[in-house]
N, C-alpha and C positions, 0 to 999 in steps of 0.2 A: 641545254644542247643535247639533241637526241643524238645516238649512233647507229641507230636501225639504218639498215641501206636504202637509198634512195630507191623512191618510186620511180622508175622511166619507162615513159609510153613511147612507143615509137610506131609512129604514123606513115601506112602506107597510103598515100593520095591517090594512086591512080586507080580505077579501074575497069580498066580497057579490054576490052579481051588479045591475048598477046603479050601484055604488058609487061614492063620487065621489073617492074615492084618491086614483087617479091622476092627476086634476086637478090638485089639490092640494098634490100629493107632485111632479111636471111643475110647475108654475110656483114652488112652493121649488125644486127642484135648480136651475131655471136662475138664482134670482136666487147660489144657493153657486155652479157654475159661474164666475159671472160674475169671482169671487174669485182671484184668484193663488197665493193662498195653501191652496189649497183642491183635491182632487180625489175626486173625488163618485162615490159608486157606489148607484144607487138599486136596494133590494133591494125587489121587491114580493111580497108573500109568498102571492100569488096563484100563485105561480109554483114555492110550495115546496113540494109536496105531501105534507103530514108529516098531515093527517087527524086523528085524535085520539088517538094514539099515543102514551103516558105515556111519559117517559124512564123509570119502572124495570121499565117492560114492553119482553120483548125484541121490538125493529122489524120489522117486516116490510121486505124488500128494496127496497120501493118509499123506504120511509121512510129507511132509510142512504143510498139513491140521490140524495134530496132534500138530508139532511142532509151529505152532500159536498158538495152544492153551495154550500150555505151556510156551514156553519160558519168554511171559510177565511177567508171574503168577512169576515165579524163578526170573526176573528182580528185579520185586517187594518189592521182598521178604527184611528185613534186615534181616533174620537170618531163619536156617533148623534144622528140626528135621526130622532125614529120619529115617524110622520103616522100620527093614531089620530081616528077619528069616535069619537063618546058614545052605546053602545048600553046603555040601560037602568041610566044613572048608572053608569056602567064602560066599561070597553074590551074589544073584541073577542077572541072566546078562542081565535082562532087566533096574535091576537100574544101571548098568553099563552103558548100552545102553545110557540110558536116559541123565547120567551125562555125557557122552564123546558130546554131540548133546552140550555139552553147555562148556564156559568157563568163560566167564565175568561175569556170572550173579552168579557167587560163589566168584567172588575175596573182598577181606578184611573182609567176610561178615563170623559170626560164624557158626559151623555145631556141634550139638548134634546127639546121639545117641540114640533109643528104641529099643530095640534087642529080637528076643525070640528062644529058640529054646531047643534040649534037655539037656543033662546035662551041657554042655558048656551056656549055655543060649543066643547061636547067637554072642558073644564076639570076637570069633575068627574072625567073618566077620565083625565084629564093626573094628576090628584091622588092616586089609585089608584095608576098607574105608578111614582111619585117611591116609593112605598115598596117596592114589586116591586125597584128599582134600588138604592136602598139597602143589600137583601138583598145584589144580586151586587154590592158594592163596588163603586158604580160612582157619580161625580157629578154630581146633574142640575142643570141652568140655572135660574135662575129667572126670567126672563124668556121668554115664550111666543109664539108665531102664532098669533092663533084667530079663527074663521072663525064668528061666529053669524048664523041662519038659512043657513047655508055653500049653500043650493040658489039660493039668491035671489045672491051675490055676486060670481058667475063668469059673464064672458061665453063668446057662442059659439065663442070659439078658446082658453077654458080659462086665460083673464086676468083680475084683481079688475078688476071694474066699478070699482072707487074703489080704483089702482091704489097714491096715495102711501103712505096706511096702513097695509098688508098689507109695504109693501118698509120703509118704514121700521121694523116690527118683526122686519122678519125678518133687518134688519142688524144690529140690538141683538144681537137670539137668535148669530147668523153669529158677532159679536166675541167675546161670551161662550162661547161653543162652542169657538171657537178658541184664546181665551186659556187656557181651563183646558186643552184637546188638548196645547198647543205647552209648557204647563208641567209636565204631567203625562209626557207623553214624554221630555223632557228628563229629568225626575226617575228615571224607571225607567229610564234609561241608568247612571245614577250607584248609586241604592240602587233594587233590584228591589225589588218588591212583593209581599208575601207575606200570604196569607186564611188 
């Protein structure tokens, strides 16, 4: 049993121009941050440039250039926290995009959720992903962060107006996240994992 802190990716889905992400996905890392047991790498996917590029079409160079940059970072990773708004009872098809480009670097490894959106609070596209993750052997939290009417809930420095609610679920989601990372690491040191 390792003690090094956990790898944690935290996944920004959307990206929109406007969008409120990085808000979002910015005030979870720093409440994991704040964690010992924890080191955070937030990928925003704004920043991957994979376009809509099927993995079994061959990439154009821009897109192997992106997907270097990525894929390690997801290797890496023991455990996800992907920040996903609710576009049209779903999630955004760029983080779709993203996760089909990959398979292995999701398997045994846990996946939480940070959702926002309006009165549903992004939940319905939380509930799409849990089966997307499924797929790549991967286990997700059942406990969530969600943010409804999420334009109304953030102040102007990018902090919940109603600060305790937002932190104390997002400690819930942090332990669960953790506890299945630090058991599932463990476990594929002993018997590897095989799909």
């Amino acid at each position: 049993m390792t003690t090094d802190p956990l790898r944690l990716a935290v996944i920004v889905g959307s990206v929109r121009d406007g969008r409120l992400g990085p808000t979002v996905a910015t005030w979870f890392a720093g409440q994991a941050t704040a964690r010992p047991d924890l080191d955070v790498d937030m990928i925003d996917l704004a920043d991957v440039p994979i376009g809509t590029s099927a993995p079994s079409m061959s990439a154009p160079a821009p897109v192997l250039k992106a997907l270097g940059g990525l894929t390690p970072r997801l290797a890496a990773a023991d455990a996800f926290v992907v920040v996903t708004p609710e576009y049209n009872h779903s999630y955004p098809a760029a983080l779709k995009n993203a996760i089909d480009w990959h398979n292995q670097q999701f398997h045994a490894k846990p996946v939480a959720f940070v959702s926002y959106g309006g009165i549903s609070g992004g939940l319905r596209a939380v509930e799409h992903l849990r089966a997307v993750f499924a797929e790549l052997h991967a286990v997700t939290t059942r406990d969530t962060v969600s943010f409804h009417g999420a334009w109304e809930c953030f102040d102007g420095n990018g902090q919940p107006k109603d600060p305790v609610g937002p932190a104390a679920a997002a400690k819930t989601l942090l332990d669960q996240v953790s506890w299945w990372a630090q058991v599932l690491r463990d476990a594929k040191t002993t018997t590897p994992y095989t799909a």
